[in-house]
N, C-alpha and C positions, 0 to 999 in steps of 0.2 A: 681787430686782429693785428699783431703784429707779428712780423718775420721772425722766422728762426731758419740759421743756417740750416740747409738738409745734407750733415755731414756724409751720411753715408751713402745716400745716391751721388753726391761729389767724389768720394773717395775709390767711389765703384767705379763711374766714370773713368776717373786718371786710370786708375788701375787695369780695368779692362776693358775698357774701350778705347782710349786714348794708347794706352800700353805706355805711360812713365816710366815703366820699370828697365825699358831699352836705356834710359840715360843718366842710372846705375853705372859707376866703372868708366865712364866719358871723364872731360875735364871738370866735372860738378862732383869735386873730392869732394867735399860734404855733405852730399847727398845721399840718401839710401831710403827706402822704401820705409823703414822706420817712422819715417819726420811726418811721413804725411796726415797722419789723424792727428798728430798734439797739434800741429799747426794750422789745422783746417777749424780745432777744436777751438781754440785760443782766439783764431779772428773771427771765427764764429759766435763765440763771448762779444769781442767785440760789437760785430753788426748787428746782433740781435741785441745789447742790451743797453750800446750806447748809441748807436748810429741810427736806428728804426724808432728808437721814442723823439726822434729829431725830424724825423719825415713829414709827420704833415703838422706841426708847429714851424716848422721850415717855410711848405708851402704857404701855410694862413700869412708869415707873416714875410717871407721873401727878402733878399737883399735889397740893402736901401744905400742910395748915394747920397751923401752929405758933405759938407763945407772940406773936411778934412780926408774927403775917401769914400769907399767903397767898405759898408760892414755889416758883416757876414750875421745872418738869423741868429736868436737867444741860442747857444748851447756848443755852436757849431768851433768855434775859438778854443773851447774845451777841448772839444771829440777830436777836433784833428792834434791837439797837442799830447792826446791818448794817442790816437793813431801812431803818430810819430815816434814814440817814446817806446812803441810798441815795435819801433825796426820794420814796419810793414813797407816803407818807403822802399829801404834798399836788399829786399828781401833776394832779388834775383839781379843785383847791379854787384859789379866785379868787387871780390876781397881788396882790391890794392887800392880802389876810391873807398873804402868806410864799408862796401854791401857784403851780404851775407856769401853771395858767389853759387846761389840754389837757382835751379832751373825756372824760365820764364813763366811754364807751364804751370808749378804750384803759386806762382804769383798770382797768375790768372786766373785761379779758382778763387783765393781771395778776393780779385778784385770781383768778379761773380758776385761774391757777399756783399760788398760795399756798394753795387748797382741795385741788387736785392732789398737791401735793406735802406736804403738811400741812395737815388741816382745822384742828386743834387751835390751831395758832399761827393761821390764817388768819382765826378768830373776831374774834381782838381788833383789827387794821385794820377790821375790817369794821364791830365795834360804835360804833369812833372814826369812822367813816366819816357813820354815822347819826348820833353827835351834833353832826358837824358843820354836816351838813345840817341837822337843827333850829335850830340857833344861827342859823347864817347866813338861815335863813328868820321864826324868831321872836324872836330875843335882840335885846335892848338895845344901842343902842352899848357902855355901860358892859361888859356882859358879853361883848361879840364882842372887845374889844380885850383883857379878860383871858385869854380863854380861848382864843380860835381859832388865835394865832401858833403858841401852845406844842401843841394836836390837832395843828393843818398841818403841824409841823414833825415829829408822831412823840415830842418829846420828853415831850407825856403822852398818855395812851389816856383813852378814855371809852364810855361803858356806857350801857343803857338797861335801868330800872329799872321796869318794868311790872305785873310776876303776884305776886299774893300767894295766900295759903293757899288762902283762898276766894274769888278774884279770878282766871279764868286767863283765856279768849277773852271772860268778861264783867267788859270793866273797872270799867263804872259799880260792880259789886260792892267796890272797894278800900274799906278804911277810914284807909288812913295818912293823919295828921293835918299839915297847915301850920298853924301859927298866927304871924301878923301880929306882928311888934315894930316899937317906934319909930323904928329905922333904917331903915324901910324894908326889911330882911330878916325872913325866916320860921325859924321852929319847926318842923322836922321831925321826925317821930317817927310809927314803925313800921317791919314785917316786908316783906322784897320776899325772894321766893323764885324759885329758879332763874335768878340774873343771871350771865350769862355774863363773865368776864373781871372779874367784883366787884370784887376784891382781886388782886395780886399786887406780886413785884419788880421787874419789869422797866424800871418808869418810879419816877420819884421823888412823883410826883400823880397821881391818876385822877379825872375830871369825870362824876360821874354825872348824867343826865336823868330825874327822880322826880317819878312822877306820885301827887299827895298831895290831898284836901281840906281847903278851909278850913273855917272854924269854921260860918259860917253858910251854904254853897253848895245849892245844891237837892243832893237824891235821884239816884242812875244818875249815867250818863256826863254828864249836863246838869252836874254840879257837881263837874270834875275839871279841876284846873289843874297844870301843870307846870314845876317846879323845878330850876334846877341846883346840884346839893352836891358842891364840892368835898370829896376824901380830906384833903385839907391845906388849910388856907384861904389863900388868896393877900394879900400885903398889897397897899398901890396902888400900890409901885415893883415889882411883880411878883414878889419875891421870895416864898420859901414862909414862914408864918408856923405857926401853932400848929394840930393834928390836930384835924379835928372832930369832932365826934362820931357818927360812921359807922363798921361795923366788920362784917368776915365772922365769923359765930358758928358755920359750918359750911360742909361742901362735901357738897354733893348724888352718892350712889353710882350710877354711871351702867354706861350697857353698853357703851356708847364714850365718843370724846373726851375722854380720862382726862387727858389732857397741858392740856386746857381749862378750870379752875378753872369750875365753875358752883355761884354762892357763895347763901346765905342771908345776907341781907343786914339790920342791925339799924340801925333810924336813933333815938337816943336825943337827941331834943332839938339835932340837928344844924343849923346855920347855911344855910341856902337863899336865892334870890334868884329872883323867880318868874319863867317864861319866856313872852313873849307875854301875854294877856289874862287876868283872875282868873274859873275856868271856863271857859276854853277851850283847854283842854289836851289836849282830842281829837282837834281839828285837829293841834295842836303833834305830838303822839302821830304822827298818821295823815304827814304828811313823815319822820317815822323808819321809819316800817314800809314806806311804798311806795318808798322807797330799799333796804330792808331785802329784804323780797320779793325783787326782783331778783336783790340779793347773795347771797340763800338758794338760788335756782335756780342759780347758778354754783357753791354747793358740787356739788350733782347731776350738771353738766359736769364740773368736777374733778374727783373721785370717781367718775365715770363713766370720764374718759380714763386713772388710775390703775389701777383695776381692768381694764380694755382691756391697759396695757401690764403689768403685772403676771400676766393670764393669758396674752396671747401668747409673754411670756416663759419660763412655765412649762409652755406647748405644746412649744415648740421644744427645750426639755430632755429633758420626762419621756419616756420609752422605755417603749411599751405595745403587744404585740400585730404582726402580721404587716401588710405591703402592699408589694403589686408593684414590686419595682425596688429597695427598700431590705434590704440584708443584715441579719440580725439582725433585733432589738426595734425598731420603728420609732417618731419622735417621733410624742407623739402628734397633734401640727399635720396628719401626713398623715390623719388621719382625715376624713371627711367630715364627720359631727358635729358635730367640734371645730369646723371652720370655719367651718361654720355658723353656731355661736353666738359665736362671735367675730366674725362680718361682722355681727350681730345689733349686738352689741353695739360696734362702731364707726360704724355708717352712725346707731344713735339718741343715743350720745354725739355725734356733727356735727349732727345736727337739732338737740336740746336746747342745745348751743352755738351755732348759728345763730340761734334761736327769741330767745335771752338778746340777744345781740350785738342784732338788730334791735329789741329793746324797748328797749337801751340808746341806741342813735343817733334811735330816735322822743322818746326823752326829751329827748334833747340837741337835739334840733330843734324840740323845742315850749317850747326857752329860748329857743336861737340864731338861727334863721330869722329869715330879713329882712323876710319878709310874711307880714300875718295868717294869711291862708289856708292857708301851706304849716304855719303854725304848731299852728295847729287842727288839722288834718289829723293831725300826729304829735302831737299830746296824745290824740286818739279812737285813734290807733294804738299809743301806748304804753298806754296804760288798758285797751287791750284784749290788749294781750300780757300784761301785769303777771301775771294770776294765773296765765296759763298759763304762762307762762315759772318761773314758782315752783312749781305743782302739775307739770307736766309733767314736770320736768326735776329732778323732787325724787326721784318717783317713778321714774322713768327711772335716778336714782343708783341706787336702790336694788335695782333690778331685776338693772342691770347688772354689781353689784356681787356681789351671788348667783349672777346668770352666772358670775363670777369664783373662786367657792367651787366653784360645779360644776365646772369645769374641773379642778377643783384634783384635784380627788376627794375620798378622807378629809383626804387631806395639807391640805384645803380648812378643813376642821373644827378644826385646830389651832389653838391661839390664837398658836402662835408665827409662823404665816405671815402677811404681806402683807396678804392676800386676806383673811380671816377678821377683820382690824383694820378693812378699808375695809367691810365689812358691815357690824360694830357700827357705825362710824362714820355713816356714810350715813343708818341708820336716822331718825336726828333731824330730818334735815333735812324732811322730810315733814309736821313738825308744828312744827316753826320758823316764827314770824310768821303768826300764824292757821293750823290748821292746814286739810290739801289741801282739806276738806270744804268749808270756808271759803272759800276760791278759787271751788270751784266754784259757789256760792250767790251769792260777789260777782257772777263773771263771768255768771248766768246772770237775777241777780239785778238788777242794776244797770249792765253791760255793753253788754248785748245791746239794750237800750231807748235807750241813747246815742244824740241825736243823730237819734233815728227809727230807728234802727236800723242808722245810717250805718258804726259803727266795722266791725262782722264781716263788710256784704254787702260795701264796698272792699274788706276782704281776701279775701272768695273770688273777687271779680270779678279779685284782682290772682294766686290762685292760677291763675284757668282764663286768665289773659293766658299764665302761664310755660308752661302745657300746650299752649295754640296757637302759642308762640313753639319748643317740642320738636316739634312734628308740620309746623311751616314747614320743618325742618332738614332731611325725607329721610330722617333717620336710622334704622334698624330701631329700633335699642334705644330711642331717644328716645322713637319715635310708641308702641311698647310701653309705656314709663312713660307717655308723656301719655293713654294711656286707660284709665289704674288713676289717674292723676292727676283728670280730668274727674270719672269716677265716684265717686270718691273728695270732690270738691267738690262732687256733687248730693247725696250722700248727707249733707254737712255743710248744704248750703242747705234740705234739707228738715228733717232733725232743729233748725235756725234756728228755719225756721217755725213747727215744731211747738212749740218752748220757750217763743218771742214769745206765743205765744198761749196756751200753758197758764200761766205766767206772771201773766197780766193773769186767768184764768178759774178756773183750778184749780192754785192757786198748790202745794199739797201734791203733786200730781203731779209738776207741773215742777222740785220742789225735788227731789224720791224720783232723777231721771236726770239731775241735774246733775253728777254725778260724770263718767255712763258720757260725758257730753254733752264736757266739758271735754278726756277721751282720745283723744275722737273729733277735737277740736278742734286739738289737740296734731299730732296723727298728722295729718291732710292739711294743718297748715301746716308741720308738719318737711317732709313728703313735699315738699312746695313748694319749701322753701328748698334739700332736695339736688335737685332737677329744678334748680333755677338755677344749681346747682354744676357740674352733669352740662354744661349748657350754657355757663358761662363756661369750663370747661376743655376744651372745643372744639378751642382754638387754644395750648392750652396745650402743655406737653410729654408727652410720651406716656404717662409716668406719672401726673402729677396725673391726666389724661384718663383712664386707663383706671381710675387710683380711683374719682373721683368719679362717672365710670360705673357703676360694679360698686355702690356704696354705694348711689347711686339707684333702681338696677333692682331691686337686692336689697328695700332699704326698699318701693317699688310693689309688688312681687310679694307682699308679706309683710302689711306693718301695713293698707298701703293697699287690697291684696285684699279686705280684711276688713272695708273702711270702709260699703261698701252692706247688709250683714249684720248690722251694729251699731244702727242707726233703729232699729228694732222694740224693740232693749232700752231704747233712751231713751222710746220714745213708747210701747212697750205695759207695760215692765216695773215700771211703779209699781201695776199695775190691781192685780195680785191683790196683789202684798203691801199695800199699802195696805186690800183688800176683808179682809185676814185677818190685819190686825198685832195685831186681838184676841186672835185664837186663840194668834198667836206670841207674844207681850207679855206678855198676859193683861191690857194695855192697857179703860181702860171706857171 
């Protein structure tokens, strides 16, 4: 089985779930509701026809470091020179660098596809992505006109260069060294381990983002500044000049993503130019990872819609077993079972794509909007999707992706199948860009206080609008989700209260259910987002209608069931482990 874009659950997504259509009429003059199926259609071409027959010829044969570099699986030097060529790079980066100047949002669907269809190549847009965003938010003119034509354009990638040995979610721990010379550039020198897309062939330059200290900076994150080091040094007519001293000394052995170079990275006395402020390179940092975040929750969707099409496909084959009305071995699709956990696993791959989409058009509207207020509005709404859109939907891959093994049966365990490649693969993303733990402690942490607490009760206030807007309808199935939907948002408004306040009181409590707190959170705003599915295709044709039906009710009946029964593990389940982490620990 191989991937095919699913145009029109994406398209339905942006459209009415996500609502793109708000950023219509914004600063995104070239945008209109128009563009969105040619475009969705075109990289869909793409993923499905170049990038998914490169998947597991990828894995089998993985990146390999040799004498001269880092180079990239049979085919892969191709498909991104397609890619490229294809404008996919600068899809959503400003008309005035070379990009199209369309919303991050339809970006983000594509890149959807390219996780879907191949997480491994989909890495390296994704890490170019983030340094563009940095650039464009902290870099120099000097550095924005070197650098950002040739990211825009695809023709070089770039990377962010964060974790060393002893340095992984705490950065202040780095010791890579900048030292100051009289040109105004720096001395680079030290270890970054685990950079994704470090090295390879594909492009002629790669621009790494290197967060280093200088000689005399304070202690911790207070005294980390950020650097960009070119592979090649650029001269000032842009041409390429002489190799810096930067170099992969190794590739990290992984349990997926083998097609993905994750390089150990050696900077010996390398040429740098600092980015933003000296020592404040946390911030600089913190625009790559909350662009990053997002992009990490859309491997979860792709990866999630991959293993969906991958086991439905291998239902409708495998022949297992007796049922009514079928001669012989029947597939095993007729199973009850099976279906089950295949509607399982399509109705939470649409949530977790919903979930993405809408954090993506909150972002794009807390640039673009015309007035303050709408603008605010979607920054407290993106900030507050942010973690969950990454933890939710990370997890969610991975879940679903297991579904997909199960399916499979033993044939699921093989390393030669599909299914067993998108497991390994999947795993990572969970601990990609802080990992979930992290999410959950941001969100529960600094989230939830936002504002008075403004960002999460809007969103449940705007969950229990979509459940009175299902119970206005008449409808049986509808008023059925809308009162697993209701319950489901009491249950998230009380566990709120409960967090808000252990938080401020009994902060080690509140931290112990910020996980369970975050799932919970996940699950009644997915449940949300398919109730507003269920009801825009209303009027739709009787297909989508009867999908987005069935996904909705199925989701209420299921995740949402369960939302009232889950408080108690948030609000009671730190007591005792906490009253006996000694005993468990051996903790003093």
């Amino acid at each position: 089985m191989s991937y095919r874009a699913p145009v029109e659950d994406m398209a339905f997504a942006l459209r009415q779930l996500a609502g793109i259509g708000r950023l219509s009429g914004s600063h995104f003059e070239t945008f209109d509701d128009e563009l969105i199926d040619p475009i969705l259609e075109e990289a869909g071409k793409l993923a499905s026809d170049v990038l998914a027959p490169l998947n597991q010829t990828g894995d089998e044969q993985g990146a390999q470091l040799t004498g001269d570099g880092v180079v990239a699986p049979h085919g892969f030097a191709e498909a991104y020179r397609q890619f490229a060529e294809g404008g996919w790079m600068g899809l959503a980066a400003p008309v005035e660098w070379g990009g199209q100047g369309l919303p991050r949002t339809l970006s983000n669907a594509v890149l959807e596809m390219l996780h879907g269809s191949n997480m491994s190549f989909g890495l390296c847009p994704m890490l170019s992505a983030g340094a563009i965003e940095a650039l464009l938010a902290h870099g120099g003119e000097a550095e924005k006109k070197k650098y950002l034509p040739k990211l825009i354009s695809g023709e070089w990638t770039g990377t962010m260069n964060l974790t060393e040995p002893q340095a992984g979610s705490d950065v202040g721990a780095l010791k890579t060294k900048a030292v100051p010379q009289e040109d105004g550039s720096y001395r680079i020198s030290g270890q970054k381990i685990y950079i994704t897309w470090g090295d390879h062939d594909m492009t002629d330059n790669i621009i790494h983002l290197v967060l280093a200290r200088l000689p005399d900076a304070p202690e911790g994150s207070r005294g980390i500044s950020l650097f960009v080091v070119p592979k090649v040094l650029v001269n000032e007519d842009g041409s390429l000049g002489e190799r810096n001293g930067v170099q992969c000394i190794g590739l990290e052995k992984k349990i997926g993503i083998h097609a993905s170079p994750t390089c150990v990275m050696e900077y010996d006395g390398a040429t740098g130019w600092l980015v933003g402020e000296e020592n404040k390179g946390l911030a600089c940092m913190f625009t790559m990872m909350n662009a990053a975040r997002l992009n990490v929750g859309l491997e979860g969707v792709g990866v999630s819609e991959a293993a969906y099409q991958t086991a439905y496909a291998y239902a409708n084959e495998r022949k297992q077993g007796k049922v009514d009305g079928v001669d012989g071995p029947a597939p095993i699709l007729h199973h009850a079972d099976i279906r089950r956990t295949l509607t399982t696993m399509r109705a939470h791959t649409m949530a977790a794509r919903a979930i993405c989409y809408a954090c993506g058009v909150a972002a794009d509207l807390s640039d673009a909007a015309e007035d303050e207020a709408t603008r605010e509005a979607a920054r407290l709404r993106e900030e507050l999707l942010t973690p969950i859109a990454k933890a939710w939907s990370t997890d969610t891959g991975v879940e679903i992706a297991s579904l997909g093994v199960q399916i499979h049966g033993g044939m699921g365990f093989m390393n030669e199948t599909l299914a067993a490649q998108l497991y390994r693969d999947a795993r990572i993303a969970p601990i990609y860009e802080g990992t979930n733990g992290i999410q959950a402690i941001d969100l529960v942490g600094r989230k939830l206080s936002m504002a008075g607490g403004r960002a999460m009760s809007d969103m449940i206030d705007e969950v229990r609008e979509t459940a009175r807007a299902a119970r206005e309808t008449n409808d049986p199935q509808l008023g059925q989700i809308a009162d697993r939907l209701v319950a489901a948002a009491d249950a998230l408004s009380e566990a709120t209260d409960w967090m808000k306040a252990a938080m401020k009181d009994e902060r080690e409590k509140g931290l112990s259910g910020a996980t369970a707190y975050l799932e919970l959170a996940g699950d009644v705003i997915g449940g949300h987002f398919l109730t507003k599915g269920a009801l825009s295709a209303r009027a739709d044709n009787s297909a989508l209608r009867g999908r987005m039906t069935a996904l909705a009710g199925f989701f209420a009946e299921t995740s949402l069931a369960e939302a009232p029964g889950r408080v108690s593990g948030i609000t009671r389940g730190g007591d005792s482990f906490l009253a006996e982490s000694e005993a468990l620990f051996g903790l003093s």
